[in-house]
C-alpha positions as CSV (number, residue, x, y, z in Angstrom):
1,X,0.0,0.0,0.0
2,X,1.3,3.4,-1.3
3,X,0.9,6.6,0.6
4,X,1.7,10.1,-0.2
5,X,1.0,13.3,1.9
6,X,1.2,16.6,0.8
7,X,0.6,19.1,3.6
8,X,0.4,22.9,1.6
9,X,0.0,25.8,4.0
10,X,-0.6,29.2,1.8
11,X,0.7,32.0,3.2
12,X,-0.9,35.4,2.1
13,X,0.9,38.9,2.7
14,X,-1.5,41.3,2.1
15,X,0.3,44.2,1.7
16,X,2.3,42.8,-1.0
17,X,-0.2,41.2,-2.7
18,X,2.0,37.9,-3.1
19,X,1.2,34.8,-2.2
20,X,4.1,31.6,-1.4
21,X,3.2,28.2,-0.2
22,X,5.6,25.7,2.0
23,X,4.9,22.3,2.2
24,X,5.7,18.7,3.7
25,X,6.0,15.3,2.2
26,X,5.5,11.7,3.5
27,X,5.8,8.6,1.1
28,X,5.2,4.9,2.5
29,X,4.6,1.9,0.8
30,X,4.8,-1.6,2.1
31,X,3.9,-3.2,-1.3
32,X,1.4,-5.2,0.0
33,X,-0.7,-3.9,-2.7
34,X,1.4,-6.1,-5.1
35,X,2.7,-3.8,-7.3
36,X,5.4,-1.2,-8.0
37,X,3.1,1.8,-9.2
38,X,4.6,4.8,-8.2
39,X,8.5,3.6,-9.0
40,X,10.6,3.8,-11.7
41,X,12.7,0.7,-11.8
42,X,15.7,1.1,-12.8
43,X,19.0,-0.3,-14.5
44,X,22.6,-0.6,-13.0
45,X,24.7,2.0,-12.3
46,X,28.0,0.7,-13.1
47,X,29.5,-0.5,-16.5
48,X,27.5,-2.4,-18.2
49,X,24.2,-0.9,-17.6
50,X,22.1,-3.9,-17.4
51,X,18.8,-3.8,-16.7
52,X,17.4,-4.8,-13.0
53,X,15.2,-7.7,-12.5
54,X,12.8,-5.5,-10.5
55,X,9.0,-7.0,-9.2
56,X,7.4,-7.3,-6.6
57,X,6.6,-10.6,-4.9
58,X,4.6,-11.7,-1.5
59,X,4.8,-8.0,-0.1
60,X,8.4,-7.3,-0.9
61,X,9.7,-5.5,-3.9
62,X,13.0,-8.1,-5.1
63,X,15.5,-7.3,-7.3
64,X,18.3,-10.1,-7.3
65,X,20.0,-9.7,-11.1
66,X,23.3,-9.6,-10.6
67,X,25.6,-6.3,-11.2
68,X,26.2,-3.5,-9.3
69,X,24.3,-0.2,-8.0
70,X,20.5,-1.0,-9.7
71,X,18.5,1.9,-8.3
72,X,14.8,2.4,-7.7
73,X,12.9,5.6,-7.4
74,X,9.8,7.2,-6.3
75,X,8.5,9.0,-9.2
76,X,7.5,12.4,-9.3
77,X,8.9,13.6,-5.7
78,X,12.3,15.5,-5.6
79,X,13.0,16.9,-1.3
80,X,15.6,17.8,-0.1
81,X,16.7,17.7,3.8
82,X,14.8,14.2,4.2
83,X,14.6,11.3,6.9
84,X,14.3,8.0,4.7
85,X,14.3,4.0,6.2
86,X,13.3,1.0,4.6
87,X,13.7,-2.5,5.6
88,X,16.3,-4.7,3.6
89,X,17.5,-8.2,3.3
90,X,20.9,-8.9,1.0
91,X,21.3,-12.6,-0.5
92,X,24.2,-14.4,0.2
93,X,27.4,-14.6,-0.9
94,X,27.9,-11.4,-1.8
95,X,24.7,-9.1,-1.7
96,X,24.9,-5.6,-0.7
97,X,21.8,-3.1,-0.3
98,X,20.6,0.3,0.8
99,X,19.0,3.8,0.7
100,X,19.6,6.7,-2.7
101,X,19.0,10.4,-1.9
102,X,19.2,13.0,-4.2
103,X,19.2,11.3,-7.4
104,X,19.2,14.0,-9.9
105,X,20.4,11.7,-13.2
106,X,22.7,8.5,-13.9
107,X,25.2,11.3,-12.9
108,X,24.7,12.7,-9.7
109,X,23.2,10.5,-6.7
110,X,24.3,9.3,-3.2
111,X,23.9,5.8,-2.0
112,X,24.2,4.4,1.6
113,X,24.4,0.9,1.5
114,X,25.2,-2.2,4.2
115,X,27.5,-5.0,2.7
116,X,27.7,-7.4,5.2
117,X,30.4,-9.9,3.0
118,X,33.0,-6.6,3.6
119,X,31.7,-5.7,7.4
120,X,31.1,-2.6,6.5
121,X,28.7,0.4,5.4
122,X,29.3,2.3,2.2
123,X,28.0,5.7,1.1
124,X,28.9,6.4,-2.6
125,X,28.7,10.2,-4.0
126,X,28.6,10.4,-7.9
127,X,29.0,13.8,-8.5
128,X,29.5,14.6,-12.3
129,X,30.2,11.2,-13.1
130,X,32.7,10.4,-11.0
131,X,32.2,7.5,-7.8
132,X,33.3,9.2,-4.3
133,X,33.5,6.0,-2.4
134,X,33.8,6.2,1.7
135,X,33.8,3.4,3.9
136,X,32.6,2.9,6.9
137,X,32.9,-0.4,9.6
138,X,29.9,-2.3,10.6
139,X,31.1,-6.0,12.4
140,X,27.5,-7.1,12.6
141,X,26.5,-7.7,9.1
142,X,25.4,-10.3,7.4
143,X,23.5,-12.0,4.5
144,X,20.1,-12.8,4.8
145,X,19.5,-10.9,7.5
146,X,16.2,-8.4,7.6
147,X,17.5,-5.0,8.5
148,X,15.8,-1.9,9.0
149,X,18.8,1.5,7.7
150,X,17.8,4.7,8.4
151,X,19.6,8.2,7.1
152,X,18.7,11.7,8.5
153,X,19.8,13.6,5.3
154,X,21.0,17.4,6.2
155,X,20.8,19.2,2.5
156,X,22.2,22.2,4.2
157,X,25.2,20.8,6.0
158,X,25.3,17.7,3.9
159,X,25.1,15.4,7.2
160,X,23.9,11.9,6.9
161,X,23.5,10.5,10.1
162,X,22.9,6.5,9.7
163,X,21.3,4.2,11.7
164,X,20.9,0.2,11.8
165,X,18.4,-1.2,13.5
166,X,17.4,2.3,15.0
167,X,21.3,2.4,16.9
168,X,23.2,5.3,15.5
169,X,26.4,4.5,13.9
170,X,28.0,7.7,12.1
171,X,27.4,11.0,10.5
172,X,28.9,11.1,6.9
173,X,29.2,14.7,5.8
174,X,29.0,14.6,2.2
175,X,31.1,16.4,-0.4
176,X,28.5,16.8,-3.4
177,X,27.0,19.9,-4.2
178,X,24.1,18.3,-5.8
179,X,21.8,17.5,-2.6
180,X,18.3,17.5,-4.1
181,X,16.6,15.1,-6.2
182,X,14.4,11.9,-6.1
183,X,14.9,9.1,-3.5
184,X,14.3,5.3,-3.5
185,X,16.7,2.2,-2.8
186,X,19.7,0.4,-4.6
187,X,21.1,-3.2,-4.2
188,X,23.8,-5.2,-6.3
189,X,25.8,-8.4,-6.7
190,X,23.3,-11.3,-5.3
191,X,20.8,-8.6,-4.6
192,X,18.1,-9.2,-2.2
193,X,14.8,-7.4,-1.0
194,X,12.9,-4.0,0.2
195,X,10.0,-3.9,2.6
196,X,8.1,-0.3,4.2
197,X,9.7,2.2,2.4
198,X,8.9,5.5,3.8
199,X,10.7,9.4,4.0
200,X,9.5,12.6,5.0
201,X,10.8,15.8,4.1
202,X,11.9,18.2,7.2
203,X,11.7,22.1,7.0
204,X,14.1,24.1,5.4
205,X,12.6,27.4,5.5
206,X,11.6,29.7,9.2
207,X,8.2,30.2,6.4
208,X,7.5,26.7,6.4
209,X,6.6,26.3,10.2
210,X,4.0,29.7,9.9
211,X,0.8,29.5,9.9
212,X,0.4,25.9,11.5
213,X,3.1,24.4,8.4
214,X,4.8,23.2,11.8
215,X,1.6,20.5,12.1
216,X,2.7,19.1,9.0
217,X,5.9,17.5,9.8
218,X,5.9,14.3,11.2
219,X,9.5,13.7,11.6
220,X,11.0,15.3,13.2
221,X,7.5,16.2,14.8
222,X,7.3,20.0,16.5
223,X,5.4,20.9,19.4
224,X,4.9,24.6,18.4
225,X,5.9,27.2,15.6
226,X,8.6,28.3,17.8
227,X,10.5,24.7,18.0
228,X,9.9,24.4,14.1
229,X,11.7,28.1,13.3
230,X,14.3,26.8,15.9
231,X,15.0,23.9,14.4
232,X,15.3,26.0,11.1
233,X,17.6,28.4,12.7
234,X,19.7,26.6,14.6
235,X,20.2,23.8,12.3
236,X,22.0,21.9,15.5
237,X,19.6,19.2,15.1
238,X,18.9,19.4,11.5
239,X,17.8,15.8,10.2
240,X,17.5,14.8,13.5
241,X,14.4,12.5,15.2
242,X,13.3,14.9,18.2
């Protein structure tokens, strides 16, 4: 089941006869609907670009061709400063899997992706073509193993804060200055599977917590405007659960 919520708060200024709008969006889906409406499934990343073997079976959506970085996206939805998680499972021997932000083009994306057969996590920045690769330690991975990877994505500072299994385990500060564009998941080599896929997009603006826009944001959630412009201002916790 896909669901998409787009909060819109218009904001009138009378005196200059303008009107702007700021908004928040939520995506889930838990593909117990059976399909992948709402995706665009894509091909691999990496030389030669094959094509995925994307579908979506018993509740899961599979892809398990092997190659390297094949990518899918939720259609339509570009943010920004974002907190994204999904569930994930990697096939053995040699599977690897994880979370894309800000995919703008075969050209300019970030991955952040466990690979339990290297005990470690990997964020990859292709900025203009080229692969930034960083890697990161993680001792407790392995195949076939159902995780749930979580990144708090800071567009402004270009933090990524990572989690596994809701434990924080690092803060990447990325080097692209591409951060904007679609988001979605990536796997490669055996593959594997994706279960409850969901992001919401946090506030970037002091105008987007006016006028009750702080009531749209469920994560991080705000008890008042104030908190919200705070947050905005402050950035100290930006991308952040609170």
């Amino acid at each position: 089941m896909k669901r998409t919520f787009l909060a819109i708060v218009f904001i009138i200024f009378l005196s200059l006869i303008t009107t702007t709008s700021s908004y928040a969006i939520s995506f889930f889906d838990n593909f117990d609907d059976g399909n992948a409406d709402g995706w665009w499934l894509g091909y691999s990343q990496h030389t030669p670009w094959t094509n995925g073997n994307w579908r979506v079976e018993n509740g899961v959506l599979m892809q398990d061709q092997s190659g390297d970085q094949f990518n899918a996206l939720v259609e339509n939805i570009q943010v920004s400063n974002q907190i994204i998680e999904t569930q994930l499972l990697v096939n053995s021997p040699s599977g690897y899997g994880g979370i894309t932000i800000w995919f703008q083009n075969d050209n300019n994306w970030v991955n952040v992706l466990i690979y339990p057969a290297a005990n470690e996590v990997w964020v990859i920045e292709r900025i203009d073509s080229a692969n930034n690769l960083f890697r990161y330690p993680y001792a407790s991975g392995a195949n076939n193993t159902l995780y749930d990877l979580k990144v708090d994505a800071d567009s402004t500072g270009g933090g990524l804060a990572v989690y596994i299994n809701d434990v924080y385990l690092f803060t990447h500060t990325t080097i692209t200055p591409y951060r904007n564009g679609q988001s979605g998941v990536n796997n490669g080599n055996a593959g594997g599977y994706f279960d409850n896929f969901n992001f919401t997009s946090s506030p970037t603006d002091k105008n987007q917590c006016k006028n009750n826009g702080w009531k749209a944001f469920n994560n991080p959630t705000f008890k008042n405007q104030g908190i919200c412009v705070s947050y905005v201002i402050s950035n100290e916790y930006a991308g952040k659960r609170q």
